[in-house]
N, C-alpha and C positions, 0 to 999 in steps of 0.2 A: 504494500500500500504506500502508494506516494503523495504526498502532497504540494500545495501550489503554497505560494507565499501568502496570497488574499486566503484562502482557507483557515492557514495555521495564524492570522492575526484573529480572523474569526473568532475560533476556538482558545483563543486566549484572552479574546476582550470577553467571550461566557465564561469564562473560569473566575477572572477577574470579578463578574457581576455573583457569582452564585461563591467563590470566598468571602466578599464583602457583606453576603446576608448571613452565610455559615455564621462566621468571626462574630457580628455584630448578635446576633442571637446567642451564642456562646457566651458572649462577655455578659447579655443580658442577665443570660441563668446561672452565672456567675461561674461559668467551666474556664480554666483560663489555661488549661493544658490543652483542651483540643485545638485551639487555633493554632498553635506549636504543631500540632498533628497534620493538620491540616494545611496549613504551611509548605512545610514538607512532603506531602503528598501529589501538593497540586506542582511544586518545581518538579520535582522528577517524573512526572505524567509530560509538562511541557519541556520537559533537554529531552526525554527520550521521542516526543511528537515533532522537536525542532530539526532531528538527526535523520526523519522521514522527507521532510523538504529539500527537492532537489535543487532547485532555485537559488540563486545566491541572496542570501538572508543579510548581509552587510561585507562591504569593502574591508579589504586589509589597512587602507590608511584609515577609516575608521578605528579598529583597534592602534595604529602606532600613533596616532593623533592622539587619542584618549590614554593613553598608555595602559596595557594589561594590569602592571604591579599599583596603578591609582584603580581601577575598576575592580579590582579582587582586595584590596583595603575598604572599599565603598561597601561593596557586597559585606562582606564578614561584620563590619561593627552594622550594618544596618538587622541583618542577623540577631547579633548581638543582641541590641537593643529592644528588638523587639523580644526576644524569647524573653529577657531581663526584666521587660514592662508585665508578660504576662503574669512571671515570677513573682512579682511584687503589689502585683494585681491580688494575685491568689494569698498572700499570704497579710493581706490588710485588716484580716480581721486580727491579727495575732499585734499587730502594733497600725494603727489610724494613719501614721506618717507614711508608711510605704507608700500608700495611693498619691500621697503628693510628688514620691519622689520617682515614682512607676511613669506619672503626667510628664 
């Protein structure tokens, strides 16, 4: 199965829409682990959907222009931070501050 470049944007601006109700519903009922799950689930569903696109998805001076080692620092603490917010989300009943410091 192959796909086109418009398909696989498709398929990632629904992912995008149906994490943003997951997440937002989770934090509702106060789960602050599943969007951590969920997170994770939905990135590796799209690199393995991204690796089906035969199409050229982005130029090489795209990456030498942004440089790899600033993009893979961005990724990680964005990461970071959010798995950190959920952490501290979940754990605000144990002390009030976290939620300010989760914000």
């Amino acid at each position: 199965m192959t796909l086109t470049a418009k398909q696989y944007q498709t398929i990632k601006l629904a992912t995008v829409i149906v994490l943003a109700v997951a997440i937002s519903q989770s934090v509702f009922y106060g789960n602050y682990l599943m969007p951590i799950a969920l997170l994770i689930a939905a990135s590796l569903a799209l690199m393995l959907l991204r690796r089906k696109v035969k199409e050229v998805m982005a130029d090489e001076r795209d990456y030498a222009t942004g440089g790899r080692a600033a993009l893979l620092a961005i990724q990680i603490y964005s990461w970071a931070a959010v798995a950190g917010m959920f952490v501290l989300y979940a754990l605000r009943d144990t002390n009030p501050a976290y939620e300010a410091v989760g914000l």
